[in-house]
GUVEXTOR-708699 format. One record per atom (N, C-alpha, C): residue in one letter; x, y, z. Coordinates in steps of 0.02 Angstrom, whole numbers, padded with zeros to 5 digits, always signed. Each point is the difference from the previous one (the first is absolute). Layout:
AXYZ...
***
This chain:
X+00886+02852-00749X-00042-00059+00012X+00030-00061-00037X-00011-00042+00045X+00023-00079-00040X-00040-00038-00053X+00041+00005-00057X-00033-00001-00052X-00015-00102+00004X-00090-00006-00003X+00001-00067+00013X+00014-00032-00069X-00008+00010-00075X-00011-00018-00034X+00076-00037-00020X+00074+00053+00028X+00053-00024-00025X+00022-00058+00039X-00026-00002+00072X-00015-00035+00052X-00017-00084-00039X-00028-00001-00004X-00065-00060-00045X+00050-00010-00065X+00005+00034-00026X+00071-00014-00046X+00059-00039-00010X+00010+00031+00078X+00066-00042+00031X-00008-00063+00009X-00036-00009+00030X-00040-00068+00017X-00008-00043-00068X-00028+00022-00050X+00012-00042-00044X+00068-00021-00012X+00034+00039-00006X+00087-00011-00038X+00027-00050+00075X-00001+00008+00038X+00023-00051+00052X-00048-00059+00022X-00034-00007-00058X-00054-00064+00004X-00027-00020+00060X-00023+00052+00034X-00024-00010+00067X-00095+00046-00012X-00025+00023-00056X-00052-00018-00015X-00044-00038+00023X-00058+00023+00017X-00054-00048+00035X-00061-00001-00052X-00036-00035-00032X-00060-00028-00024X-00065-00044+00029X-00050+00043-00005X-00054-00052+00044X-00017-00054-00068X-00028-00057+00027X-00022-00037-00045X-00074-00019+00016X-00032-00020-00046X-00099-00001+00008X-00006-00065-00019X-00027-00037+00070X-00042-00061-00024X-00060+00001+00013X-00027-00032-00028X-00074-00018-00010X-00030-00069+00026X+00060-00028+00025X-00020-00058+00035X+00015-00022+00075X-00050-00035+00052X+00022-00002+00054X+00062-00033+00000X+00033+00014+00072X+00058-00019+00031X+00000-00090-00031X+00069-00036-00030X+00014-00042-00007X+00057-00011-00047X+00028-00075-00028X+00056+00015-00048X-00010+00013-00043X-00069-00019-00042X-00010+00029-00055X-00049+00053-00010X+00041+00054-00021X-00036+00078-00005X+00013+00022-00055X-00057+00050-00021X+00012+00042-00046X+00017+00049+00012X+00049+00022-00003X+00023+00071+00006X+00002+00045-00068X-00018+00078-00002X+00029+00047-00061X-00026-00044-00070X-00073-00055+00019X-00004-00038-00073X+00017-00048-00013X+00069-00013+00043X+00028-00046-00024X-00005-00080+00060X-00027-00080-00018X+00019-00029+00038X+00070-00032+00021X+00008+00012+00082X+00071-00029+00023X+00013-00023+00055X+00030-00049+00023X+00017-00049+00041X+00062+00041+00071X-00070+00021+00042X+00045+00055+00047X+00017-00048+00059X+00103+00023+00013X+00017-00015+00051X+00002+00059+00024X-00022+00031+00030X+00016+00055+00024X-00047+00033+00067X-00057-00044-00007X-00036+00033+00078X+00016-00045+00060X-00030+00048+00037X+00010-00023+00062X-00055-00015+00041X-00036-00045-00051X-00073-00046+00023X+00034-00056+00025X+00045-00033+00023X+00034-00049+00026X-00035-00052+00014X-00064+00002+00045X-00010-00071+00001X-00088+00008-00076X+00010+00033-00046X-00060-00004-00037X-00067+00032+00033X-00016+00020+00042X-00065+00001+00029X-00048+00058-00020X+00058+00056-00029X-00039+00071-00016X-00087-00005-00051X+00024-00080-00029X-00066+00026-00041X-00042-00090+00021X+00021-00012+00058X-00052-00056-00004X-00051+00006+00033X-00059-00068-00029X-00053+00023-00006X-00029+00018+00070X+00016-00042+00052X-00025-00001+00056X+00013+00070+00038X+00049+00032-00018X+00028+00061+00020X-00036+00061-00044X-00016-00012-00073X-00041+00054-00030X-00058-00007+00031X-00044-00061+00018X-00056-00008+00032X-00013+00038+00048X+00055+00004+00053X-00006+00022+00067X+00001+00090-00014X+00034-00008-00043X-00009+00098-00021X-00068+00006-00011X-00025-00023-00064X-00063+00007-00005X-00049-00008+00048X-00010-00020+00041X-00050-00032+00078X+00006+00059+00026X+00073+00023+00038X+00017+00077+00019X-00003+00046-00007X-00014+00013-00064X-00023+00079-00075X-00081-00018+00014X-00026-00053+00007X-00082-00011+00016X-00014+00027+00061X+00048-00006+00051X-00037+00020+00099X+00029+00072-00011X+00068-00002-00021X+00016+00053+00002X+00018+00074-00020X-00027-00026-00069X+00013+00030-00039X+00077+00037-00037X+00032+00043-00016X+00050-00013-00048X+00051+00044+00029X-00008+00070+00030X+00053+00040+00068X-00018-00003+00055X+00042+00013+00025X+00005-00010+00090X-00025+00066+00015X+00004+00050-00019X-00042+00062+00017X+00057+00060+00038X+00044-00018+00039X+00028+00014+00035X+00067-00037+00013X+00039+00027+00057X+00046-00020+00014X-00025-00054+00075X+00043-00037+00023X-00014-00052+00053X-00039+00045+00059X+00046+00038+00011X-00033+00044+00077X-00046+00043-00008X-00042+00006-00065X-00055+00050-00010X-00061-00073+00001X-00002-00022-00062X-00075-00049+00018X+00032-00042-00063X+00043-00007-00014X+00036-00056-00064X+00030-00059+00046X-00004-00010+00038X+00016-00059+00045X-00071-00060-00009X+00028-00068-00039X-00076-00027-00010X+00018-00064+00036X-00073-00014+00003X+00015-00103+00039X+00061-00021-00060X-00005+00003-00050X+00064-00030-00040X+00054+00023+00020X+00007+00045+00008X+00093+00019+00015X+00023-00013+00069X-00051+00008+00057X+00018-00041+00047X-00019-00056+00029X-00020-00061-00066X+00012-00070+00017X+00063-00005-00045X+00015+00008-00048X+00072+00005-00046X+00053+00020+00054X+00005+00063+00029X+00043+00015+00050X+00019-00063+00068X-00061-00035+00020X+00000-00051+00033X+00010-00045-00027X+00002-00010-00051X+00018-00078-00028X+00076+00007-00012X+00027+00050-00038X+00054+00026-00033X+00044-00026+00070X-00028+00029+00074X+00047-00005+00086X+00003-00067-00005X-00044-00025-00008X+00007-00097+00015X+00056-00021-00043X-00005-00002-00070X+00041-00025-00042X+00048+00008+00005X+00036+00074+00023X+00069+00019+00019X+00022-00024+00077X-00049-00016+00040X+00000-00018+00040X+00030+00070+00062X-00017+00047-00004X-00007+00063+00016X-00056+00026+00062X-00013+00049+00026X-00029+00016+00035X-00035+00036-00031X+00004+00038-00051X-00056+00040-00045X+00031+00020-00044X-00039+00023-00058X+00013+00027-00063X-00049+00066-00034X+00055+00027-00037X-00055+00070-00009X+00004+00008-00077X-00040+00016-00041X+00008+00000-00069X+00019+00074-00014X+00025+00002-00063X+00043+00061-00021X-00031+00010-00077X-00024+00047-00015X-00017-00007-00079X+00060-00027-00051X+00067+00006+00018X+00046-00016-00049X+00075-00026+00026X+00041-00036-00007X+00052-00016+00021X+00034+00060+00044X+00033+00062-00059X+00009+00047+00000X-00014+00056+00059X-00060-00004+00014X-00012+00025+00041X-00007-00026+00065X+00004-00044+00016X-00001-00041+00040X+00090+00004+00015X+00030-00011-00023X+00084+00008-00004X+00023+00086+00024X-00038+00025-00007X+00000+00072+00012X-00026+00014+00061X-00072-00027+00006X-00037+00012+00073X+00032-00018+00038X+00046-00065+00023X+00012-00024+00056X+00062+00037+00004X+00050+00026-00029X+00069+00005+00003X-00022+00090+00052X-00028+00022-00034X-00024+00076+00019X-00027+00012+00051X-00063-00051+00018X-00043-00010+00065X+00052-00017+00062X+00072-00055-00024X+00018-00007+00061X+00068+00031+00003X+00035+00044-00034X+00076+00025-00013X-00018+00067+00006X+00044+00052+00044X+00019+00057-00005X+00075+00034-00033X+00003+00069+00016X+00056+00017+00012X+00068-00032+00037X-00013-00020+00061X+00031-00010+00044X+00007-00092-00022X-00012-00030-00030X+00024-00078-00028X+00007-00015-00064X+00026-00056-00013X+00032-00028-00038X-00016-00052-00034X-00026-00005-00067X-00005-00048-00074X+00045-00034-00024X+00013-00074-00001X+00053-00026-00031X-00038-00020-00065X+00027-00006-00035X-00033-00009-00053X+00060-00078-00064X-00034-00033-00026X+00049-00052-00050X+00009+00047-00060X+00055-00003-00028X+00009+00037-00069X-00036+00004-00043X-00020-00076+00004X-00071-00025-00091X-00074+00014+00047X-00015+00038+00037X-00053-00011+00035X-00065+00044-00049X-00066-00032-00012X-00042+00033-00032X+00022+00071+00004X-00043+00018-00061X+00003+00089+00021X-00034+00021+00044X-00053-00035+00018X-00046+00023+00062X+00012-00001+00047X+00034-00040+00040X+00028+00004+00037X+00048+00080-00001X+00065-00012-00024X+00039+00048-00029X-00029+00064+00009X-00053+00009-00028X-00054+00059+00020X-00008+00008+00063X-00043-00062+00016X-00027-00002+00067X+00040+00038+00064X+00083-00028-00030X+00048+00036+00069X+00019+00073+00004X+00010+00028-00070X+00001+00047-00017X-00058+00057+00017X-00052-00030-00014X-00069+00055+00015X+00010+00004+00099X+00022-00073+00017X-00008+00032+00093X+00040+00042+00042X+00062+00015-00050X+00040+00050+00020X+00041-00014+00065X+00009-00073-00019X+00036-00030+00066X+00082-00003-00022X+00038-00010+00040X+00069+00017-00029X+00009-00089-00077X+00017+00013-00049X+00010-00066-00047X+00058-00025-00014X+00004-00075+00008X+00064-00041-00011X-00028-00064-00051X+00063-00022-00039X-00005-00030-00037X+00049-00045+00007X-00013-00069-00013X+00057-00067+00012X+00021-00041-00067X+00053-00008-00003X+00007-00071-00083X-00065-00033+00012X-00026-00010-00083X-00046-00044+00014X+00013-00075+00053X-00047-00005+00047X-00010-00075+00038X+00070-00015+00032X+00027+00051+00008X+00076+00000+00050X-00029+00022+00064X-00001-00056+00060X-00022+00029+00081X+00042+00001+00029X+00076-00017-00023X+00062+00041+00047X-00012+00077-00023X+00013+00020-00063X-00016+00077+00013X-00062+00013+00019X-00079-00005-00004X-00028+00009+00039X+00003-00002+00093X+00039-00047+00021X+00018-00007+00082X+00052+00058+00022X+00042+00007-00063X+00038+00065+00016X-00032+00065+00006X-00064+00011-00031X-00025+00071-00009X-00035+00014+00059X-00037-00085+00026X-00051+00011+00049X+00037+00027+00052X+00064-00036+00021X+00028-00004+00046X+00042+00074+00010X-00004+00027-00046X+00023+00089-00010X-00043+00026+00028X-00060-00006-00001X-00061+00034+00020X+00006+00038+00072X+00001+00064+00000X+00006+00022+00081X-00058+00047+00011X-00063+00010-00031X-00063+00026+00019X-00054-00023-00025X-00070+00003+00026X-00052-00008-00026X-00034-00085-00033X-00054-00010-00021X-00036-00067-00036X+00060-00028-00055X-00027-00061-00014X+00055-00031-00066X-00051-00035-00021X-00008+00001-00057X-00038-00045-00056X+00020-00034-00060X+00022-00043+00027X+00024-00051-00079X-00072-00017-00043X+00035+00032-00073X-00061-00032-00066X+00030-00021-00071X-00035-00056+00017X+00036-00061-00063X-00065+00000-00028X+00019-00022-00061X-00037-00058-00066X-00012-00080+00057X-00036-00038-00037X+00004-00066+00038X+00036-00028-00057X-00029+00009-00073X+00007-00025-00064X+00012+00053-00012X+00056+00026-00045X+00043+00041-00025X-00030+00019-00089X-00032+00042-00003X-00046-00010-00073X+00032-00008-00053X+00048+00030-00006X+00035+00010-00070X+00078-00054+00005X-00011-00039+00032X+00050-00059+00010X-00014-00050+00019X-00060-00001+00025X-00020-00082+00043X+00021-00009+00041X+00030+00016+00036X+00062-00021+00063X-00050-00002+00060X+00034-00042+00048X-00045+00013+00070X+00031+00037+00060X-00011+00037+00030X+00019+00042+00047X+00016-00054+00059X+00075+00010+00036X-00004-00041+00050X-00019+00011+00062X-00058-00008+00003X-00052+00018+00036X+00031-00023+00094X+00039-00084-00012X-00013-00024+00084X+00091+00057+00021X+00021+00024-00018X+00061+00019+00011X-00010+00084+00013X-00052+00016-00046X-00006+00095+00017X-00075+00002+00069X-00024-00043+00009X-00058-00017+00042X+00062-00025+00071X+00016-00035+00014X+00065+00003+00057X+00046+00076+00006X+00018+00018-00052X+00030+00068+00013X-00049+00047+00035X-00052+00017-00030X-00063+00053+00006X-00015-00015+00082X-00006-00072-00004X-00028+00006+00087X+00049+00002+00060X+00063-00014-00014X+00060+00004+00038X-00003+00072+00011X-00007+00031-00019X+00001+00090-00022X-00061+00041-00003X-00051-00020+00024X-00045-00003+00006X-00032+00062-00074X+00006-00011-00042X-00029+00025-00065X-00048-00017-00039X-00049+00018-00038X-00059-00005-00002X+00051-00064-00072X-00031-00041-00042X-00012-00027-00054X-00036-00019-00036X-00018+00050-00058X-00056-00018-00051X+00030-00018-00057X-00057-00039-00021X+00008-00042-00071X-00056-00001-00035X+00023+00035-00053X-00048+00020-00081X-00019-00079-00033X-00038-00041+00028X-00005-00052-00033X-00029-00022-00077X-00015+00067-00029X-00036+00006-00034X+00017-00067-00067X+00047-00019-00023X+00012-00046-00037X-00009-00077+00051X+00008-00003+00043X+00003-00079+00036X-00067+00001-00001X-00042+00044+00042X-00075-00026+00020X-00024-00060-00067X-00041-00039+00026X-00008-00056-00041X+00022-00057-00033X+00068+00029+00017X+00060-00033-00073X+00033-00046+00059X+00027+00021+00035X+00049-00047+00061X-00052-00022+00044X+00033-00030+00039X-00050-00028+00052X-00021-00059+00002X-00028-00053+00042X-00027-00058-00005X-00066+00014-00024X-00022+00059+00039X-00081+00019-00023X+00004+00071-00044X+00050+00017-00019X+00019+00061-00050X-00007+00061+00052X+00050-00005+00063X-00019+00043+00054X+00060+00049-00008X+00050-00017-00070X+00058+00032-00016X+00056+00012+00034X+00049+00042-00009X+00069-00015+00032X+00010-00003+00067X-00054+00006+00046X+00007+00003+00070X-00031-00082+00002X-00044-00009-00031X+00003-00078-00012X+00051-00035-00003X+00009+00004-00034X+00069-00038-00066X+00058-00012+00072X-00001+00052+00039X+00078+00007+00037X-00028-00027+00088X-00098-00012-00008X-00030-00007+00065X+00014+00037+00070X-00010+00071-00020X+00015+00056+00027X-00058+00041+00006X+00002+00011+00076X-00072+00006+00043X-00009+00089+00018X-00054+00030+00016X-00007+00076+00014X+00068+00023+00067X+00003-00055+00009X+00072+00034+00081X+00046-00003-00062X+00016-00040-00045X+00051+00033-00042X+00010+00048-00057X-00049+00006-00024X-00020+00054-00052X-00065+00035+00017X+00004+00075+00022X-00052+00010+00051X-00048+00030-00052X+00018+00019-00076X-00039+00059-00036X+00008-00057-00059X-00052-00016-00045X-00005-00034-00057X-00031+00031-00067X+00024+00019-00043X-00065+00020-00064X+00003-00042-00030X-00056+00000-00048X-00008-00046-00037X-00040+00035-00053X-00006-00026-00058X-00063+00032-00056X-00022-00034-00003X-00046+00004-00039X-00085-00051-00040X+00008+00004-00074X+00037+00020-00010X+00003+00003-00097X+00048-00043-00015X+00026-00033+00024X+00067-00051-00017X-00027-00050-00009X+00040-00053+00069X-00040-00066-00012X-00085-00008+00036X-00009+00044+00018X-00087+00003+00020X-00011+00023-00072X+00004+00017-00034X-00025+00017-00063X-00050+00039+00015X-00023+00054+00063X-00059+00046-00040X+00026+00080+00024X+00007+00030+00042X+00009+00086+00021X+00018+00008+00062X+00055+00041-00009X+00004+00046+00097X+00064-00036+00017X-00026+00016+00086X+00080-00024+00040X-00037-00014+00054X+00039-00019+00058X-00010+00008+00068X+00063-00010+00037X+00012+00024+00055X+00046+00007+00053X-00037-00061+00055X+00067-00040+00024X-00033-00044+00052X+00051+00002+00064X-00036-00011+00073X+00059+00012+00065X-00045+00010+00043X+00043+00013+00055X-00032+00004+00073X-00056+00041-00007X-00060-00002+00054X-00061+00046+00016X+00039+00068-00017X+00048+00012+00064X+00012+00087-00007X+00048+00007-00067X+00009-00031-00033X+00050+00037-00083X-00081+00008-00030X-00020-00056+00001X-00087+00030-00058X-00049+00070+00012X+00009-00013+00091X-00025+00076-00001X+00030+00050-00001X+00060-00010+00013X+00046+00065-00006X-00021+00019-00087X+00021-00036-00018X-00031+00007-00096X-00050+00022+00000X-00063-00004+00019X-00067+00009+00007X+00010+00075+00022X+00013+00023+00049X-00006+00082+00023X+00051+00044-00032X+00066-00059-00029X+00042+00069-00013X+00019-00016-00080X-00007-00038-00034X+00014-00022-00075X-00020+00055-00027X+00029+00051-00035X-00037+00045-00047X-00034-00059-00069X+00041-00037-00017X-00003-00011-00068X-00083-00062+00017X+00001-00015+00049X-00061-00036+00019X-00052+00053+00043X+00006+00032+00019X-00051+00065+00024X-00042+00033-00062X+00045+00018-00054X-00027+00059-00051X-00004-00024-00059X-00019-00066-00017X-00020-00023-00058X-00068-00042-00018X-00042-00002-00041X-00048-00059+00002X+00029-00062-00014X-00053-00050+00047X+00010-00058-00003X-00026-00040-00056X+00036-00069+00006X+00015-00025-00082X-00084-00016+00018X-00022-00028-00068X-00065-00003+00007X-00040-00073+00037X-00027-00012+00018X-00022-00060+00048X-00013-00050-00039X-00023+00000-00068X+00001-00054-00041X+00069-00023-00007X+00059+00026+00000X+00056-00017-00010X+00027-00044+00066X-00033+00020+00052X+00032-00040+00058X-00029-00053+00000X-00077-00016-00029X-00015-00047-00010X+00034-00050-00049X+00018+00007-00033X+00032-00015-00069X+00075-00044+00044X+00032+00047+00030X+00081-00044+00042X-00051-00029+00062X-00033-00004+00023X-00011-00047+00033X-00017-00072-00011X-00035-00002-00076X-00002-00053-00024X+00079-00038-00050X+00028+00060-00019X+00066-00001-00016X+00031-00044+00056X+00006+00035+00075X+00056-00045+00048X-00026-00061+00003X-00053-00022+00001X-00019-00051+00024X+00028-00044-00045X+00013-00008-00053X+00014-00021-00077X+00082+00005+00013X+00017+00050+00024X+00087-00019+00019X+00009-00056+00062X-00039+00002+00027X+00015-00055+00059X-00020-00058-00021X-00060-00013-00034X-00036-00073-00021X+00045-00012-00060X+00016+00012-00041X+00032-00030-00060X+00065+00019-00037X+00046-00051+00082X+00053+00000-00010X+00053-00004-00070X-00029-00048-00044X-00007-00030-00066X+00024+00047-00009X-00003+00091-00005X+00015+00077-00049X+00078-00023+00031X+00030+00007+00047X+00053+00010+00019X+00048-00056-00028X-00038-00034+00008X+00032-00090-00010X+00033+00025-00069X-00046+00022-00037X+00014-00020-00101X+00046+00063-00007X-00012+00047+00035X+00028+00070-00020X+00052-00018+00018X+00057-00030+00056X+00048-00005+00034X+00036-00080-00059X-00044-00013-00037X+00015-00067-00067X+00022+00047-00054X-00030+00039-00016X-00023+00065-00063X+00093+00024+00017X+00017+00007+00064X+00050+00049+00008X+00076-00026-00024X-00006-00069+00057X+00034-00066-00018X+00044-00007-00072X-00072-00018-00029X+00004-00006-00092X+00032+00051-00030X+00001+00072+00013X-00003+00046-00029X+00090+00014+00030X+00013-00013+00059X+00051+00010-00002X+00056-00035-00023X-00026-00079-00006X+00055-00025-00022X-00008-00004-00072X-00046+00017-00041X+00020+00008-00068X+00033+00075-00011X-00010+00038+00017X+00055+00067+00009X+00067-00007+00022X+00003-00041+00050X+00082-00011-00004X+00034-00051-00038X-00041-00065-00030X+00018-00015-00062X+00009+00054-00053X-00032+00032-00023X+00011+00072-00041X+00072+00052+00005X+00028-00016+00078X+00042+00054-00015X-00025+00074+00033X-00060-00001+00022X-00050+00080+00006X+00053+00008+00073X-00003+00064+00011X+00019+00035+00077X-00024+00016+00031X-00055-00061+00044X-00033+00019+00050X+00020-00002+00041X-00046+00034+00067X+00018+00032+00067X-00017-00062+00035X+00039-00017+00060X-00052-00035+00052X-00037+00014+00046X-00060-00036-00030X-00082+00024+00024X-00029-00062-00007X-00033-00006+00050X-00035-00072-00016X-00085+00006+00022X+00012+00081-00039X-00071+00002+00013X-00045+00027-00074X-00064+00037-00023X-00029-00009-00049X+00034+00050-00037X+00026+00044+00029X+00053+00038-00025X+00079-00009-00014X-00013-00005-00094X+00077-00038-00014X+00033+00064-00051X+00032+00041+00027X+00010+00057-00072X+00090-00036-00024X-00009+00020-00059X+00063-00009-00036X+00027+00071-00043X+00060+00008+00057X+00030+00057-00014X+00046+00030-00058X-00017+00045-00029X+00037+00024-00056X+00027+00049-00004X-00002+00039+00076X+00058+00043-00001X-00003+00075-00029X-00013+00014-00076X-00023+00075-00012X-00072-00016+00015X-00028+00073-00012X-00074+00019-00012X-00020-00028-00092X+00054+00012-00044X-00023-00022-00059X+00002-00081-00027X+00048-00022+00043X-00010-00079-00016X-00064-00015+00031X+00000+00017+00055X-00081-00015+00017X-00042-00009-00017X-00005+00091-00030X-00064-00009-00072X+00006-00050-00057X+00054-00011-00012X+00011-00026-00065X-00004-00065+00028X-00009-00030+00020X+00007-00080+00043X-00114+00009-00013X-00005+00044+00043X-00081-00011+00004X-00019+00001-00047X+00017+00060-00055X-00024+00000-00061X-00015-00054-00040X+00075-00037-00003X+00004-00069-00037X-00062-00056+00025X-00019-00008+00069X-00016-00043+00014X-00102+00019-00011X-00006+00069+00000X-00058+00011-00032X-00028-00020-00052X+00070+00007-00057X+00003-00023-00057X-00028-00074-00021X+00006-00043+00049X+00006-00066+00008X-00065-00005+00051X-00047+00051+00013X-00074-00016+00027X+00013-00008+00078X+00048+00024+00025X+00006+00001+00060X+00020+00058+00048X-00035+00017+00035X+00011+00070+00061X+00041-00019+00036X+00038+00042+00007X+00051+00003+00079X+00011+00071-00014X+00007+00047+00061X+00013+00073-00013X+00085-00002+00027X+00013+00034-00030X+00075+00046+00023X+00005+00026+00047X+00044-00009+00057X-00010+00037+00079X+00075+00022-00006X-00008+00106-00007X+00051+00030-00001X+00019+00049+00069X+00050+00022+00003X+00008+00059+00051X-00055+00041-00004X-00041+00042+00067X+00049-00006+00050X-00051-00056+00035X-00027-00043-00045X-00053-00068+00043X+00060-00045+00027X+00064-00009-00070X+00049-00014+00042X+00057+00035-00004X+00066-00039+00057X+00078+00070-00025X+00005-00003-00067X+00030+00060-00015X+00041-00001-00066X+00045-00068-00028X+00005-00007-00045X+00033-00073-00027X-00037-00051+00030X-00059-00017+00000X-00037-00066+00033X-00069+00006-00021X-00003+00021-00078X-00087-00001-00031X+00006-00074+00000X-00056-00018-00020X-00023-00079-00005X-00056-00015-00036X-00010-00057+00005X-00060-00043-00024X-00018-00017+00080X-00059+00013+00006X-00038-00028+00072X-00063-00027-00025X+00018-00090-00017X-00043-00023-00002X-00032-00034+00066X-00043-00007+00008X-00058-00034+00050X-00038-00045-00023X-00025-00053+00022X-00043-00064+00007X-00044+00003+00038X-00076-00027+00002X-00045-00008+00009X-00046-00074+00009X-00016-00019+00039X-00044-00058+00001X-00028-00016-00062X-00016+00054-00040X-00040-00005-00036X+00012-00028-00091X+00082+00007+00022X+00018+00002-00046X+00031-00097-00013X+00007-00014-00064X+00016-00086-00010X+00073-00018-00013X+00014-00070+00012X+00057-00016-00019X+00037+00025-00079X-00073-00023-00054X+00006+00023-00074X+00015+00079+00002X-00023+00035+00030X+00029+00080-00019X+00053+00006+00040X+00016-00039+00037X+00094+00028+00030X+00035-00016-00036X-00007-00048-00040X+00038-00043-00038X-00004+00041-00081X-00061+00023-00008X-00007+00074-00044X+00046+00051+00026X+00005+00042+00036X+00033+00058+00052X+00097-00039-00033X-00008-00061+00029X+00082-00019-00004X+00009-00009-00074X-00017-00026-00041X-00008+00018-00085X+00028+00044-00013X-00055+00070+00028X+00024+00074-00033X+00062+00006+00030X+00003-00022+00055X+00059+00035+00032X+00102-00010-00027X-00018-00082-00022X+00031-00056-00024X+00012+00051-00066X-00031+00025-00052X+00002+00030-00046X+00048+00071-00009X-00019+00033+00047X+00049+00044+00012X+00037+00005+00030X+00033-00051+00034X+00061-00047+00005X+00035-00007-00064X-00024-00036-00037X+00021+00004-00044X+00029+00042-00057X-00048+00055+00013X+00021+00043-00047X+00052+00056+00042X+00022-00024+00058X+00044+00052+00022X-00024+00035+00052X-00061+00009+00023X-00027+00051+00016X+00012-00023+00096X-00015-00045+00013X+00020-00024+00073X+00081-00036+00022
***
């Protein structure tokens, strides 16, 4: 038997160790975590909304009609007026034909890949692509391919290999652990020339891109004939729970009768759908989050490359600065804890080997004065060698 303990061991000595940390305070920059107060770049509340008030309100109103579980899963009696006016609002905004909610990104990345891939077809998949996804192709047991990251000549080569069965291209929109944007109008022309399905994990854009934060299919003004399968989450820049899948009538019901991962689970609870419904509305009316956050980013980048730091290009809330082992990593975060500030260490296998980082993130919520804090610390261990 595999001994787990020497297992866990190992892990320490190759500083790839994982630690939960305990706060005690809602979602924002300044948290207490483990006791201690600190100035977190590190979530992925993007446009601020997880703890505002109008959005805690709407939970509370919802925990009043509806009390606090869904009871069930959607197709037993957990299907409430909240989740399908959310589901309908969610189709408008994307500008979609319908939308179906998913208790979790994850599964949702899993349901659709499985519901519509067999044996007999084929998963392309981007190299940096979530793990869920990654999963997702793997669990459908469809034949799996993999491309350089955001390279669609080798993707056009693989499709164009193809001599049996479905094809399903699945990208990131926003690339999590790099910021990068998927080039969405160039693999959306391939997919339909070839007639192949193309989904996109939007889960970082929703909210963040967009004129109305409608995310990278926004951003690139790219319609359901070009990207026929969309996810998206609610814990990012919606700031509250879940996912949903958005697309034609027959992809939602096909999901609907054949999704295991949406068939056999309970549904999120109806106070919560209440909760992102007042959330979206708040992404569309007050543009202002995007405006300052996309200022926040601005600032932040050009005092980092005054600094000297090695950032990626991303010009989105996701800015990591790479350090290459797993232990500089730590030792980079450590320091900057030291100095009252969170950023976590992002190591293999979240990313390849030789490419741990600092993945800091920005937030609406967050001010000019604490970036300019953030670039301080950062400026500091610069100095001392450490970047």
């Amino acid at each position: 038997m595999k001994s787990l303990a020497s297992e866990l061991a190992r892990r320490r000595e190759d500083h790839l160790y994982r630690v939960r940390r305990v706060s005690d305070t809602a979602q924002g920059p300044e948290q207490r975590i483990n006791g201690k107060s600190l100035l977190s770049f590190c979530s992925n509340d993007y446009l601020g909304l997880a703890n505002h008030p109008e959005v805690v309100a709407a939970l509370q109103r919802g925990a009043e009609q509806y009390g606090v579980g869904s009871g069930s899963a959607h197709l037993v009696n957990g299907h409430s007026t909240a989740h399908h006016a959310l589901e309908e609002e969610l189709a408008e905004f994307c500008g979609r034909d319908r939308a179906l909610l998913f208790s979790t990104g994850y599964m949702a990345n899993q349901g659709v890949i499985a519901a519509l891939l067999g044996r007999s077809d084929t998963v392309y998949q981007d190299r940096l692509n979530h793990a869920s996804l990654i999963d997702g192709g793997l669990l459908s047991r469809a034949r799996f391919k993999r491309y350089a990251h955001a390279d669609v000549v080798a993707l056009k080569g693989q499709l164009d290999a193809q001599d049996r069965g479905e094809a399903l291209v699945a990208t990131d929109g926003v690339f999590s652990m790099d910021g990068d944007i998927a080039p969405l109008p160039e693999m959306a022309a391939i997919c339909r020339d070839r007639g192949a399905w193309l989904m996109v994990d939007d889960a970082h854009g929703i909210g963040v891109l967009g004129e109305r934060g409608e995310g990278s299919l926004g951003h690139f003004n790219l319609g359901q004939e070009d990207v026929p399968i969309l996810m998206g989450t609610l814990g990012k820049g919606i700031g509250t729970f879940g996912a949903f899948v958005a697309g034609p009538d027959e992809l939602i019901e096909t999901l609907i009768q054949q999704a295991r991962a949406y068939i056999f689970t309970t549904a999120t609870p109806p106070a919560v759908a209440e909760a992102t419904r007042a959330s979206l509305r708040l992404v569309q009316q007050e543009r202002w989050r995007r405006e300052h956050l996309n200022s926040l980013i601005r600032q932040f980048r050009q005092g980092a490359a005054q600094l000297g730091l090695p950032l990626m290009a991303s010009q989105t809330p996701i800015q990591p600065i790479l350090a290459g082992s797993s232990e500089q990593a730590l030792a980079w975060s450590q320091m900057l804890e030291a100095q009252g500030i969170l950023v976590t260490a992002i190591r293999p296998p979240t990313v390849p080997e030789g490419s741990a980082r600092l993945r800091i993130t920005f937030s609406a919520s967050h001010t000019e004065q604490q970036v300019n804090r953030l670039l301080g610390a950062l400026e500091q261990l610069a100095t001392a060698g450490a970047a």
